[in-house]
N, C-alpha and C positions, 0 to 999 in steps of 0.2 A: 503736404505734411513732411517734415522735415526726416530722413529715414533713424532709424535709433542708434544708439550708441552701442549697442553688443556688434553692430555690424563695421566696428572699428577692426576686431579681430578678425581678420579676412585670415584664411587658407596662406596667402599672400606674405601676412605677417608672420605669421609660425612659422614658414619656411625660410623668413628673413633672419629669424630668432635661431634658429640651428643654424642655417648657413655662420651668422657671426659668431655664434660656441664653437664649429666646427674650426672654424678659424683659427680661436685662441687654445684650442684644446682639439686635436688632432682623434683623441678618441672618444669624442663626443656620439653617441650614435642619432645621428641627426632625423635617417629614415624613422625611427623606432620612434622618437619624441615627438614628430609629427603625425606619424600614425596614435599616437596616444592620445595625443588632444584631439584629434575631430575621428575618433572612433567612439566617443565614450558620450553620447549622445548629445553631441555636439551641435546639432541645427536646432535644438529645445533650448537651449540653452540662454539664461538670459545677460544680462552687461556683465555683471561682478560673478556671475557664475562661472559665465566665460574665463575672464582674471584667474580665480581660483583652479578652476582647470589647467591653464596653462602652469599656474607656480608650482601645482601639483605633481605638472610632467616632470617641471626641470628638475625639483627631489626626485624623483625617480632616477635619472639619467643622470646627473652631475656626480660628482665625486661625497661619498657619504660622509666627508670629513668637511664638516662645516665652513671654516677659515677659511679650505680650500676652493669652495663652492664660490664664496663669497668675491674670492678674488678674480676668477673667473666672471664674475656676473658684473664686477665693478669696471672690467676691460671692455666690455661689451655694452654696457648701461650707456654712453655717449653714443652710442650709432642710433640711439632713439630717441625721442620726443614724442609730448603729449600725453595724452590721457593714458596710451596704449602699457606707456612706458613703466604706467606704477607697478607693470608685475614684477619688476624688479627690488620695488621696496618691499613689496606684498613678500617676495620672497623673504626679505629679512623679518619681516611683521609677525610671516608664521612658525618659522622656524629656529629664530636667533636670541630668542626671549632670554634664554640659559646662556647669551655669549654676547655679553652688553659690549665689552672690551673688543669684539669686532665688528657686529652688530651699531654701534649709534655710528662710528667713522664712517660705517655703508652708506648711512642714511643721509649723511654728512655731503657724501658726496654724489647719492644720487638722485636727490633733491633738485638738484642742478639742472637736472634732464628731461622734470616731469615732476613731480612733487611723494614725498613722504610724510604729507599731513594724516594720512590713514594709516601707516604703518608706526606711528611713533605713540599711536593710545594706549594700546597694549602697554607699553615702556611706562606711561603715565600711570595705568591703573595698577601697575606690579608695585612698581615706586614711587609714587607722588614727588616726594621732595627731593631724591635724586635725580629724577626727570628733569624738574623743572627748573635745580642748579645746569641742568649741560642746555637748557633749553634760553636760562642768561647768559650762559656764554656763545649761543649762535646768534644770541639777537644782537650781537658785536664783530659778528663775520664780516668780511668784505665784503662778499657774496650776498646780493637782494635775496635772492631766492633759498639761501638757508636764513637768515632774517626773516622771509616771511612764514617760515615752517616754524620759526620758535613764535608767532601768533596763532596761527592757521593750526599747528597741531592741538595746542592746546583749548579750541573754541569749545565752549557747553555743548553745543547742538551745529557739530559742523554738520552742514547734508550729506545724504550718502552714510553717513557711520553712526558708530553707535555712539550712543550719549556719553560724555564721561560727568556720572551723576554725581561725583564728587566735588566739580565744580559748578554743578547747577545747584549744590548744596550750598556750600559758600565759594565765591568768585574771589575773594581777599587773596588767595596766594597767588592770582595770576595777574591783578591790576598793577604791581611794582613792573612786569613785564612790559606789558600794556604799556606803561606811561615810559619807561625807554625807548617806544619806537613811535609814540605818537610823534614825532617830528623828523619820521628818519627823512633820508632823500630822494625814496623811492617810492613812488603811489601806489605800487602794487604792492609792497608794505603797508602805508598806513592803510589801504581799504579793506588789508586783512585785519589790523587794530578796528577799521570801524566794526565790520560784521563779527569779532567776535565782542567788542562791547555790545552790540545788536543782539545777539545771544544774551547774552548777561541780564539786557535788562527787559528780556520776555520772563524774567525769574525776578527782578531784583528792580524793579523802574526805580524806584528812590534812590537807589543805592549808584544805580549809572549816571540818575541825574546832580546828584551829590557829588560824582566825579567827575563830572565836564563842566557844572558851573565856573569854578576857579580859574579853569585852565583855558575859559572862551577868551578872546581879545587878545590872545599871546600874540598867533599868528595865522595866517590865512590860510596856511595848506593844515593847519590844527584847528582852526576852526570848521572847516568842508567836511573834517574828518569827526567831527565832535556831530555834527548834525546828520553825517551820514550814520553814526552809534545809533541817533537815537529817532532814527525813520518808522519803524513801529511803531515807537511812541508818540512820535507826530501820526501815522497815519489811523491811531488809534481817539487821535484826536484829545489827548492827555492835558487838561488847561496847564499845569506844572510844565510841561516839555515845551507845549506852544507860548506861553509866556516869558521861559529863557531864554528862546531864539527874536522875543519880540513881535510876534503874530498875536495882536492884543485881539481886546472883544472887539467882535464885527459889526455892532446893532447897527452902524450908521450904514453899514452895506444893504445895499436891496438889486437881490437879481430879478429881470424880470425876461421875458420875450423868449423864454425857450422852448426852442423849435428843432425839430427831427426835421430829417430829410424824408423819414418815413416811417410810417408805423408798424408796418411789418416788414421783415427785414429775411432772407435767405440767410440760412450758414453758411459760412463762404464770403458771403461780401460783407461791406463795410459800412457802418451806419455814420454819416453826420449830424453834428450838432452845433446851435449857437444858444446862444444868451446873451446878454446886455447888466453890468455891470455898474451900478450909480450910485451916489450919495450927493445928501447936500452940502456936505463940506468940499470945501476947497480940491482937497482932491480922496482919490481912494486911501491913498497911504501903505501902510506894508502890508502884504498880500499874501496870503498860502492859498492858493484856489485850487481845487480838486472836482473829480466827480468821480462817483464811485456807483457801480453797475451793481446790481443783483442779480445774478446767475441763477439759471433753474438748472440744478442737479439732478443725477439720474435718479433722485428720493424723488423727486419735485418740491423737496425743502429749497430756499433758496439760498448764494453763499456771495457775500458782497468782499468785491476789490476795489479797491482805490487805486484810482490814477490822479498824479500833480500834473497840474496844469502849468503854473507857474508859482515861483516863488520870489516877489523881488517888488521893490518901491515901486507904486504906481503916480505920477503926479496927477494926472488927470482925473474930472471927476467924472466921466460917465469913460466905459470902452464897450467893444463889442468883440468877442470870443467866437472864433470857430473849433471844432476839435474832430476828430473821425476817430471811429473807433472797430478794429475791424474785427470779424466773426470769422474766421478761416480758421479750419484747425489746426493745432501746434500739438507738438509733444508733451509739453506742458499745461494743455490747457482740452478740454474736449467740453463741446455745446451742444445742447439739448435744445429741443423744442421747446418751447411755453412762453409763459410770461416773464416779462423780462424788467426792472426796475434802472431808472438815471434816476441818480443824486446830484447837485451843485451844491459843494462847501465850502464855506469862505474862513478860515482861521479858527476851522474846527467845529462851524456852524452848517448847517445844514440851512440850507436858503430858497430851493428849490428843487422841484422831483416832478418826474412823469412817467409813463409807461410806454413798455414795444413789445410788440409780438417777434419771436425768432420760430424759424417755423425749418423744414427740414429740405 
């Protein structure tokens, strides 16, 4: 199992976080700020508690004069990257509400180094409309990665944070966004445009798929990004979504010959599967093939995911599918004993299902 994410803040880091303040700021008390953070029940502590503890130390120890703090933090924001690095926006997030005039250029520029999609909602829920004018002007930066913060901050339901309910109310003031960067040049732009359309249309399906109709067939890197919006609603199996992408009715499909590797299965390893894939026409034709498991949760209710198989013209009319699918624990995923359900879906059909035991 993968180890968690609070164990990014090592001992290691904090000591790297003062050494570079003591740097740029000679009276920084470096000892004192690390003794703050892993005194203050520091080994309980869990990912974002962690964060919070540290932005907490740096008020403590930095200069009580805002601006000042800020500048200090903006000299030192570049020695870091990744996840570790948002305590840096986090500092702006919590404390700069009352100092936008210093406060968004911070975020401006330390976006750059690790992202300020969590430190910019606050600025959202204080001021909606002035937010979201500085937030068309990043999505025109040079810089990918403050373009992708004028998407990524604004999502309904980014993970990690807290909802901004205003746009899961109505999504209207953020779609002009939206459609400025559906074609930027950077994937890591548009896939922030897909997932927070993907947001939107857990609230709004009509509404998302109203705005991606028009705009399919422009172009290729807007088209991946139009179907990546609306993956939910494909795997929700939506006839409306499945029918704009062209995954029509499946009747002439018939799977048959599905076969496990085995019926009961340990946690930890990996189950195989096939089936077989036929029609009497000419050939299969356009394809969303899926299979989606049922989980037993620790209720013993069960909770079904989907997995795509493939998505793409088939000419031929019979194939044969293998797939694996493995049971080893992840961070994001924890398996129980019981009974265990497969699905095979073909263009949002259900076509065939069996059972497996997962056992401990």
């Amino acid at each position: 199992m993968a180890e968690p994410l609070k164990y990014l803040f090592t001992p290691d880091f904090i000591e790297q976080v003062a050494t570079e303040l003591k740097r740029v700021w000679t009276a920084f008390p470096a000892e004192a700020f690390q003794q703050a953070v892993l005194s203050s029940g520091w080994d309980a502590l869990e990912l974002k508690a962690r964060m919070r503890c540290i932005t907490q130390a740096l008020h403590q120890f930095l200069p009580a004069d805002y601006p000042q703090a800020i500048a200090l933090l903006n000299q030192v924001a570049p020695k870091f990257s990744g996840y570790t690095a948002v305590i840096f926006p986090d500092y702006v997030q919590c404390y700069g509400l009352d100092d936008w005039e210093t406060s968004l250029p911070a975020l401006h520029w330390m976006t750059r180094f690790s992202t300020a999609e969590f430190a910019v909602r606050p600025f959202l829920e204080q001021n909606p409309h002035a937010m979201l004018s500085v937030l068309h002007d990043w999505s025109e930066d040079e810089n990918e990665h403050v373009r992708r913060l004028a998407s990524e901050g604004c999502r309904p339901r980014l993970p990690w944070a807290s909802e901004l309910k205003l746009f899961r109310q109505d999504p209207e003031p953020i779609l002009p966004l939206l459609d400025r960067l559906k074609q930027d040049p950077s994937l890591y732009v548009r896939r922030s445009v897909a997932n927070n359309l993907n947001d939107i249309s857990k609230d709004h399906p009509q509404k998302v798929l109203a705005w991606v109709e028009p705009r399919l067939g422009q172009h290729s890197d807007t088209d991946w990004l139009l179907r990546h919006a609306c993956r939910t609603l494909l795997k929700r199996a939506e006839p409306a979504a499945l029918n704009l992408f062209g995954w029509a009715d499946a009747e002439h499909i018939q799977v048959s010959e599905l076969v496990l590797s085995q019926q009961t299965i340990a946690i930890g390893e990996t189950l195989a599967f096939s089936f077989s894939l036929k029609t009497n026409a000419d050939e299969l034709g356009r394809l969303r093939l899926e299979y989606i498991i049922e989980y037993m949760k620790a209720n013993g209710q069960h909770r079904a995911k989907t997995f795509q198989i493939r998505a793409k013209e088939v000419r031929e009319s019979q194939v044969l599918f293998s797939c694996q699918q493995s049971f080893r624990e992840m961070t994001t995923r924890r398996h129980y004993p019981g009974l265990h359900r497969l699905h095979i879906r073909v263009n949002g059909s259900e076509k065939a299902s069996c059972e497996f035991t997962l056992t401990s």
